[in-house]
C-alpha positions as CSV (number, residue, x, y, z in Angstrom):
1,X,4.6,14.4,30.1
2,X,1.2,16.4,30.4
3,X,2.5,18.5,27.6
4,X,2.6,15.4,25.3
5,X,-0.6,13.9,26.4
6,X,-2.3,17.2,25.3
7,X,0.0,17.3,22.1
8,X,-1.4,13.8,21.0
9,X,-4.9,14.1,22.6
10,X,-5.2,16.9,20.0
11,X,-3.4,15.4,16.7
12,X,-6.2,12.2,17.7
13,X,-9.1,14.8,17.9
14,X,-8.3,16.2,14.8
15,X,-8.1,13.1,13.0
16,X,-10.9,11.8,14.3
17,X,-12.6,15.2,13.4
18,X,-11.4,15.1,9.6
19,X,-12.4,11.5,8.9
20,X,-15.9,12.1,11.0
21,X,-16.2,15.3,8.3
22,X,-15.6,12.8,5.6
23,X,-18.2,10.6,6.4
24,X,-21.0,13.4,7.3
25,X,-20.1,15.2,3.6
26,X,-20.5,11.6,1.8
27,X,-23.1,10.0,4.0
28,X,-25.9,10.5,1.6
29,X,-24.2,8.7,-1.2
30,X,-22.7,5.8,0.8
31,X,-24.9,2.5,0.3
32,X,-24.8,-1.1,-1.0
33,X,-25.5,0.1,-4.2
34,X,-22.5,2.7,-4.1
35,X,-20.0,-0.5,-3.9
36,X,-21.7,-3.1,-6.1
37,X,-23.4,-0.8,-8.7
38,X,-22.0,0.5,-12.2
39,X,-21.3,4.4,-12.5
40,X,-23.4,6.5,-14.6
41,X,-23.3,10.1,-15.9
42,X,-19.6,10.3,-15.7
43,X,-19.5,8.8,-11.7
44,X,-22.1,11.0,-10.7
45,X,-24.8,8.6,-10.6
46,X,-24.8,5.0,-10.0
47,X,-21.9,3.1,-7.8
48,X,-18.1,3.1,-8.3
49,X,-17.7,-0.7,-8.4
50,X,-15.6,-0.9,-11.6
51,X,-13.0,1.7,-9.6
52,X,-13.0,-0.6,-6.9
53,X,-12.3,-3.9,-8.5
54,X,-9.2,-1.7,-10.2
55,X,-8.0,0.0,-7.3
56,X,-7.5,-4.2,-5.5
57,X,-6.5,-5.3,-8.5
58,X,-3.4,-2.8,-9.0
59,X,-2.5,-2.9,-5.3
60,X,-2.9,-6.4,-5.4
61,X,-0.4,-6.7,-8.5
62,X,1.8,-4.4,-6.3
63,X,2.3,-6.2,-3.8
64,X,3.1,-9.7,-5.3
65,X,5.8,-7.4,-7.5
66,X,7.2,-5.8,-4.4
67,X,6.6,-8.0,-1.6
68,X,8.8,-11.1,-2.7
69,X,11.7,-8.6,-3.9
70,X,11.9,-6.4,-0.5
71,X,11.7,-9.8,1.8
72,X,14.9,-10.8,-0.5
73,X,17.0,-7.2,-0.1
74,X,16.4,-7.3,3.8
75,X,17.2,-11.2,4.1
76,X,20.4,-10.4,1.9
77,X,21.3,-7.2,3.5
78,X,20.9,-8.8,7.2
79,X,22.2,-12.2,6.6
80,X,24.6,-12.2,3.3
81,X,26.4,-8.9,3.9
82,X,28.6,-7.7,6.6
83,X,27.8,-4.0,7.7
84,X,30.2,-1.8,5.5
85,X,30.1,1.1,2.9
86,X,28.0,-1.4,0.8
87,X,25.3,-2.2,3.1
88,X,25.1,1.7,4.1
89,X,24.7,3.0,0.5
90,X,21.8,0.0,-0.1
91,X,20.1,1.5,2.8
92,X,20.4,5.1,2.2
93,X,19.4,4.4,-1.2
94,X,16.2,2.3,-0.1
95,X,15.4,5.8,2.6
96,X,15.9,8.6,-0.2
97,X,13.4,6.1,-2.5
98,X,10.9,6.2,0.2
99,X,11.3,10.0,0.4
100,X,10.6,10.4,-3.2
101,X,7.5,12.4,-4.0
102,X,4.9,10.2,-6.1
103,X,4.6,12.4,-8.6
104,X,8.3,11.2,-9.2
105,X,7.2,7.4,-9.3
106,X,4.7,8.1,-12.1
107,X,6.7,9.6,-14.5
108,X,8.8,7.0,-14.1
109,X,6.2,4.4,-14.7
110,X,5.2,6.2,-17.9
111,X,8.8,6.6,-18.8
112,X,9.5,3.3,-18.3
113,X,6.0,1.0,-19.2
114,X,4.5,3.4,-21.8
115,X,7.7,5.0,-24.1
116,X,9.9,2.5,-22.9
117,X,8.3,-1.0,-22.6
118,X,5.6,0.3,-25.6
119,X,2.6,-1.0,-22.7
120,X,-0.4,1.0,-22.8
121,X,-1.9,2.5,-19.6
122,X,-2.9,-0.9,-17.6
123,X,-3.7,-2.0,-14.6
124,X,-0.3,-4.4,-15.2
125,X,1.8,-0.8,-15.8
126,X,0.0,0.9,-12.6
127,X,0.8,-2.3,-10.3
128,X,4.2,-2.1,-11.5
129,X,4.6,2.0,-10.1
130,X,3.1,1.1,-7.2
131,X,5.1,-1.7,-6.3
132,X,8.2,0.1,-6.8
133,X,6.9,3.0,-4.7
134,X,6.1,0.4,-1.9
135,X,9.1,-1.2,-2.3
136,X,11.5,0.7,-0.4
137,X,8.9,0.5,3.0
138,X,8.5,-3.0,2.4
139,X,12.5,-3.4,2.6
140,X,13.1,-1.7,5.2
141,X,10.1,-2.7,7.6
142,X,11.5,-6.1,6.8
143,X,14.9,-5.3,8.1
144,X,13.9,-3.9,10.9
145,X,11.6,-7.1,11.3
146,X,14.6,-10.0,11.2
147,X,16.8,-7.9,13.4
148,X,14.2,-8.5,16.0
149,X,14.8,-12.0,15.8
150,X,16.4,-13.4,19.2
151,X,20.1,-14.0,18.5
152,X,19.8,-17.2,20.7
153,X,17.2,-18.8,18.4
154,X,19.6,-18.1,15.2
155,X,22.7,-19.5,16.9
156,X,20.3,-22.4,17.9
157,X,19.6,-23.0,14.8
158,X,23.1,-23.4,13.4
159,X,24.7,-25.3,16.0
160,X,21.9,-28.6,15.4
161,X,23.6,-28.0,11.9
162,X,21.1,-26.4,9.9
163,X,22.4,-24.9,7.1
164,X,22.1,-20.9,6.2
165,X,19.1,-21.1,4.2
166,X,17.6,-23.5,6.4
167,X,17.6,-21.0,9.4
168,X,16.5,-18.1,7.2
169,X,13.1,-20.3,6.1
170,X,12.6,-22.0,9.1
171,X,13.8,-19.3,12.3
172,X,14.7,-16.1,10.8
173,X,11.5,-15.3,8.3
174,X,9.0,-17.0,11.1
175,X,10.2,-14.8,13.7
176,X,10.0,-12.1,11.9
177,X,6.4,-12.9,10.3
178,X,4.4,-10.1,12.0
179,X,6.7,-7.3,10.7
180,X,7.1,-8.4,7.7
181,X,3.2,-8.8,7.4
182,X,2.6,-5.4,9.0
183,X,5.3,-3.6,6.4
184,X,3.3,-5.4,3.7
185,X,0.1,-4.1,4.6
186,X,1.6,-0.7,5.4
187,X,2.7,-0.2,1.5
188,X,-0.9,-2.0,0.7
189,X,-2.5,0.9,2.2
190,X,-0.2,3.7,0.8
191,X,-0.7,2.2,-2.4
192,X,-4.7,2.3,-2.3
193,X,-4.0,6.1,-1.3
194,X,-2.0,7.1,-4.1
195,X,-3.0,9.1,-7.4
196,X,-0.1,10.8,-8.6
197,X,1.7,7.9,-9.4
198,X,-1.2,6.3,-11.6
199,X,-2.5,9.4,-12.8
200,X,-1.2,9.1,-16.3
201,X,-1.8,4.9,-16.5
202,X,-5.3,4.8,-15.1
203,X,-8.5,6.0,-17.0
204,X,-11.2,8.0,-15.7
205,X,-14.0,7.3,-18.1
206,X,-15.6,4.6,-19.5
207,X,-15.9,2.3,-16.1
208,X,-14.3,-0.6,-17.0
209,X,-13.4,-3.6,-14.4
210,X,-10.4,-5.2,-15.3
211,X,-10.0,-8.7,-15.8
212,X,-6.7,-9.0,-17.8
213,X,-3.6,-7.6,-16.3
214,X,-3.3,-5.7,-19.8
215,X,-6.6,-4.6,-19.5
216,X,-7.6,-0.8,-18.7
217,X,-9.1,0.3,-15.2
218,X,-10.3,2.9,-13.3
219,X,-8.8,3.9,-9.5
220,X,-10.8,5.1,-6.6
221,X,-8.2,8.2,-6.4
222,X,-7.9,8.9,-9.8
223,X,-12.0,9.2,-9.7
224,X,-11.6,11.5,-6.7
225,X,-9.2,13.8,-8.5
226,X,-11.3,14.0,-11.2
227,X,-14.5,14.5,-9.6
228,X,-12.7,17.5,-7.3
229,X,-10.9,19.2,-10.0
230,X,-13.9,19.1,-12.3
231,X,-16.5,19.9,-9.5
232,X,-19.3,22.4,-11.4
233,X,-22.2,21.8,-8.6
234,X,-22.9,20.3,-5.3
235,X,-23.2,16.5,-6.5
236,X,-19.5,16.9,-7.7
237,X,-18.2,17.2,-4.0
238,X,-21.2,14.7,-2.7
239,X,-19.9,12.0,-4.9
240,X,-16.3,12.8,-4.0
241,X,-16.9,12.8,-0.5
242,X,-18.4,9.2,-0.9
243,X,-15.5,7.8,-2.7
244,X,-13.2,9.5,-0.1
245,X,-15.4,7.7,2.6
246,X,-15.2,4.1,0.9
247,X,-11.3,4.6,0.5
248,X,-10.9,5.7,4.5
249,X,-13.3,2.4,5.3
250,X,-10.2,0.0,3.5
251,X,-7.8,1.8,4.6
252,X,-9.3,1.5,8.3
253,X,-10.3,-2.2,7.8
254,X,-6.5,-2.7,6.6
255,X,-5.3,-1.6,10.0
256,X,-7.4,-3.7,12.1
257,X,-6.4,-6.7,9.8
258,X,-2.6,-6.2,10.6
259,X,-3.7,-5.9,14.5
260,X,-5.4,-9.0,14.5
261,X,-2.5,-10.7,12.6
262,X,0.3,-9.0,14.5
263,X,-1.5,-10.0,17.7
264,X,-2.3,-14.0,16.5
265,X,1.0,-14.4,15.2
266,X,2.5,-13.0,18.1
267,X,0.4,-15.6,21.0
268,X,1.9,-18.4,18.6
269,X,5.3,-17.2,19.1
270,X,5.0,-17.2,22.5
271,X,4.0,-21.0,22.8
């Protein structure tokens, strides 16, 4: 037991020790004009508000695509299926998509959205690879969530004669509300992480914050790539640092969101 104390004492230092690195390399960059301004000089000047606003806005698409789609697979594959070769093929399916590389995601988003579909690189087309990169964690987080549900409360349910769909919306998808909501956020925050999958669909220069879903934007990741791979001095690695820093702060502020809502929604239960 020591053994493991001392294992995870040390993955938590060094954690804490990269994202503390993170911070100290990109601290002189970091301000309010960072976040709200316009970028100059190819992102080396100015803020990175326009990669921002398209980073939330192709996550956000993401997860409206993906979200409704995974809550329906785990609802079917827990309520509408008995277990069986079926339902065991659907799931190793949804695993081996989750252990896809990226890279793997993003062709198929420009395979499918740009020679396909005939879309030009878009925030739409980017939302749409993400969401089907999330979609497999979303699914199965979900699954995980309704089997959690107390059998009692289900069987409840049915015998004051509610029907199947009545139990599913008013027991089942209630009682599993704080893993479903904590799966969700979970492929939010791999999503705002990602570059390979986007690499090909989202622009590094002009800044351009997207208003249209057919509109052209710019990511927070694909800026970092670009700035890292293309580094000639100093402010290169400055600037990335920064724009590491701000994507660490949402990723951070996304966990403690999913705390505070797994911890509400669980007191509420409880009453």
């Amino acid at each position: 037991m020591a053994a493991l104390w001392a294992s995870a004492a040390s993955i938590l230092l060094a954690l804490c020790a990269i994202i503390v690195y993170v911070f100290y390399r990109g601290f002189h960059e970091l301000g309010v004009g960072f976040v709200t301004a316009q970028p100059r000089n190819l992102w080396l000047e100015g803020g990175v508000l326009p990669a921002i606003a398209g980073t939330l806005y192709s996550v956000l698409i993401a997860v409206l695509f993906a979200a409704p789609l995974g809550i329906g697979a785990a609802v079917y594959l827990t309520q509408y299926t008995k277990e069986g070769l079926k339902t065991r093929i659907m799931r190793v399916g949804a695993d081996s998509l989750n252990a896809i590389p990226s890279i793997v995601f993003g062709l198929f988003g420009l395979a499918l959205f740009l020679y396909y579909f005939k879309m030009r690189p878009s925030v739409l087309a980017a939302g749409l690879t993400l969401g089907f990169m999330i979609l497999p964690t979303i699914i199965r987080t979900t699954e995980v969530a309704i089997k959690t549900v107390p059998r009692s409360d289900i069987e409840g349910s049915y015998a004051l004669g509610a029907t199947k769909l009545q139990t599913i919306g008013r027991v089942i998808l209630p009682g599993a509300l704080p893993g479903i909501i904590t799966g969700i956020i979970l492929g939010f925050g791999r999503a705002v992480g990602e570059t390979a999958p986007i690499i090909w669909l989202a622009s590094f220069w002009p800044p351009t914050t997207p208003l249209l879903p057919s509109d052209s934007f710019n990511s927070l990741t694909t800026v970092l790539y670009s700035l890292t791979t293309e580094a000639q001095t100093e402010k290169h690695y400055t600037r990335a640092f920064a724009v590491a820093s701000i994507m660490l702060i949402m990723i951070l502020i996304l966990n403690y969101i999913t705390r505070i809502l797994n911890g509400r929604l669980t007191r509420n239960m409880r009453r």
